[in-house]
C-alpha positions as CSV (number, residue, x, y, z in Angstrom):
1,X,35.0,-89.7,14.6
2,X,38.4,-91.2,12.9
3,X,41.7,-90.9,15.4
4,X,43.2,-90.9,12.1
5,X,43.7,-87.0,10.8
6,X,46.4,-87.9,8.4
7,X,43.4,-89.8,6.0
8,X,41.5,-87.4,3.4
9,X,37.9,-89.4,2.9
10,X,36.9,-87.8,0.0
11,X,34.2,-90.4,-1.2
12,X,33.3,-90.3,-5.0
13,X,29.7,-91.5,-4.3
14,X,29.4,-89.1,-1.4
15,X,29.2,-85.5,-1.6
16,X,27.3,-83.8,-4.5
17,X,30.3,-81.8,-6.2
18,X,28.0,-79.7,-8.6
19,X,26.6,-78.1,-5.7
20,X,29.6,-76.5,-4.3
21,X,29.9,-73.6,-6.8
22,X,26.8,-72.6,-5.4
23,X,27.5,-72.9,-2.0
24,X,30.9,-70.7,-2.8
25,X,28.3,-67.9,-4.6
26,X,26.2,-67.5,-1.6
27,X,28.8,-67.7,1.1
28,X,30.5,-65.0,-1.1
29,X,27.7,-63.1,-0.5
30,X,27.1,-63.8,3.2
31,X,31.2,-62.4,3.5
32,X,29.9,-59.3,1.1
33,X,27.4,-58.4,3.9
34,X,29.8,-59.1,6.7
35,X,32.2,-56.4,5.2
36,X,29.5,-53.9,4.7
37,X,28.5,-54.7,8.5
38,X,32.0,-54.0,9.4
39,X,32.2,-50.9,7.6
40,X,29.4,-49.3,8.8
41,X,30.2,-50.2,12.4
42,X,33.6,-48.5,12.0
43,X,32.2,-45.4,10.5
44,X,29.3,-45.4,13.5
45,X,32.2,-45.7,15.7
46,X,34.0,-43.0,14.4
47,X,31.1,-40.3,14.4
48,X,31.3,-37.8,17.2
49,X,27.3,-38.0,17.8
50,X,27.2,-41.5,17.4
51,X,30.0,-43.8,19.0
52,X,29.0,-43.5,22.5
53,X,25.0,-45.0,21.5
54,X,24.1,-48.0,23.1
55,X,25.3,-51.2,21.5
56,X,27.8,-50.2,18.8
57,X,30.7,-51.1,20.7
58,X,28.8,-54.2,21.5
59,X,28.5,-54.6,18.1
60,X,32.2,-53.6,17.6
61,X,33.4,-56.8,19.4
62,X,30.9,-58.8,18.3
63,X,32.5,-58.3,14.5
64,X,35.8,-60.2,14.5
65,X,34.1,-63.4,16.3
66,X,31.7,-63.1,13.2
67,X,34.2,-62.3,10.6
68,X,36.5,-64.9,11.9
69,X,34.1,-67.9,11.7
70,X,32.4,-66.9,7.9
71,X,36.3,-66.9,6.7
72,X,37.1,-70.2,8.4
73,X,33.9,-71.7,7.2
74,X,34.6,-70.3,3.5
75,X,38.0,-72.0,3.6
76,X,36.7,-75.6,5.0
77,X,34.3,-75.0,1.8
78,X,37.3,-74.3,-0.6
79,X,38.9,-77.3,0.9
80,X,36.0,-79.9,0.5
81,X,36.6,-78.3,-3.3
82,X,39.8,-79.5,-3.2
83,X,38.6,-83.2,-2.3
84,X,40.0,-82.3,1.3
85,X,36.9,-84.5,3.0
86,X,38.5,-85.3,6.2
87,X,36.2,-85.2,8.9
88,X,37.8,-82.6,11.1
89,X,37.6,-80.3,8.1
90,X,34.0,-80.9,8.0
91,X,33.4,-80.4,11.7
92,X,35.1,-77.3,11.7
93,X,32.6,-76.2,8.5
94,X,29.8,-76.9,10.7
95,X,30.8,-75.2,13.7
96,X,31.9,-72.4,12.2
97,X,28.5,-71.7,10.1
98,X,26.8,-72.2,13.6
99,X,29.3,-70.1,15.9
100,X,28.5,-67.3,12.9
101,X,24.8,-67.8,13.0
102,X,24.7,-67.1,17.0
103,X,26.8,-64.0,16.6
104,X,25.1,-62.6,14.0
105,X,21.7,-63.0,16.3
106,X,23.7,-61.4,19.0
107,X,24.4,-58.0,16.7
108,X,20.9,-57.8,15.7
109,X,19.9,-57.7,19.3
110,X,22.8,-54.8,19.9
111,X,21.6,-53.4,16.5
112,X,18.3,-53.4,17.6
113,X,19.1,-51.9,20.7
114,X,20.8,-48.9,18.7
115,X,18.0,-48.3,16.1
116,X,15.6,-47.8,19.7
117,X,18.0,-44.6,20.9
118,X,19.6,-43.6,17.2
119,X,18.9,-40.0,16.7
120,X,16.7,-38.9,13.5
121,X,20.0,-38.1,11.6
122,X,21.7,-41.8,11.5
123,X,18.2,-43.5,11.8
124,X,18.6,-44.5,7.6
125,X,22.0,-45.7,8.3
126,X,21.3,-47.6,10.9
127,X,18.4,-49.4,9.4
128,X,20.7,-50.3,6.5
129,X,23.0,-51.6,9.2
130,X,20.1,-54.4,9.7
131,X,19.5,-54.7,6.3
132,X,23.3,-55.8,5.7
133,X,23.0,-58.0,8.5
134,X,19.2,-59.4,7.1
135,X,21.4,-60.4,4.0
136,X,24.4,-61.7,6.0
137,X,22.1,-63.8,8.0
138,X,20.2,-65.0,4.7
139,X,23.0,-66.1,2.8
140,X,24.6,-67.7,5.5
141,X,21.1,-69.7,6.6
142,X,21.2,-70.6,2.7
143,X,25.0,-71.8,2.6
144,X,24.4,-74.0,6.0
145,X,21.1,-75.9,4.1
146,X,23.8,-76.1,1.1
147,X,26.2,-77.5,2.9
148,X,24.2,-79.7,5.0
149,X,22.5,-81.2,1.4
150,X,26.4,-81.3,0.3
151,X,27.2,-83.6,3.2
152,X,24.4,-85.0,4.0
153,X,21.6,-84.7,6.0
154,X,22.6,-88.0,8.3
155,X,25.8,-87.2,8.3
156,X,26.0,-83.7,8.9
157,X,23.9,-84.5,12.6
158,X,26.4,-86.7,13.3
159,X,28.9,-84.5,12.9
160,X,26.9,-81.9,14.9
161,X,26.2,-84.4,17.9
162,X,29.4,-85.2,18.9
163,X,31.5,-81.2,17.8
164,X,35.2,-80.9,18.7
């Protein structure tokens, strides 16, 4: 890693540009499925008969950690748009689509753990719960392979050996 954070290294041979619309579309979608996650967390919370079931309020604090490191990925990727290459902008794309990827596998074992006790009633809603979260996860495993073809596969395991 470059001591140097005031240099952009945006290398025209490098990065395959064409590929980065795609890579906004599905992390697009990943975000989609966050906020559905978020939303139905919030109204599980909120029901009398269900905010006190094991592993929503898990899953409560879980959510920000999550929401927090999609966003900051999706900007590092609007950046590299920009031509904004620098390595610590990269990093922080990488580490933030990994920090997301073990938090989302965190609320699916909370989730999981509330689907086992959820009564009859909220059983439908909390399976869709898991289905928003089966997308989330599935667009955001697509967007890391994205962005690891963007980079480059040699590259982005450099990157990844040696994180901030």
């Amino acid at each position: 890693m470059t001591d140097d954070f005031s240099q952009l290294t945006a290398d025209p041979a490098g990065p395959a540009l064409d590929r980065i619309e795609t890579i906004q579309k599905t992390m697009g979608k990943s975000i989609h499925a966050e906020s559905m996650i978020c939303s139905i967390s919030a109204q599980l919370a909120t029901l009398p008969n269900t905010r006190e079931l094991s592993g929503i309020a898990d899953v409560l604090k879980e959510n920000p950690i999550t929401c927090n490191n999609r966003l900051t990925a999706q900007g590092c990727i609007e950046r590299l748009v920009t031509q904004d290459w620098h390595e610590t902008v990269i990093i922080i794309c990488i580490k933030s689509l990994y920090t997301a990827r073990d938090h989302d596998r965190i609320r699916r074992g909370y989730m999981l753990e509330t689907q086992r006790v959820a009564p009859p009633a909220i059983k439908a809603t909390v399976e869709n719960w898991i289905q928003w979260l089966d997308n989330a996860e599935g667009y955001l495993q697509e967007t890391m392979v994205q962005t690891q073809q963007l980079i480059g596969y040699r590259r982005w395991h450099q990157l990844t050996s040696d994180p901030l």
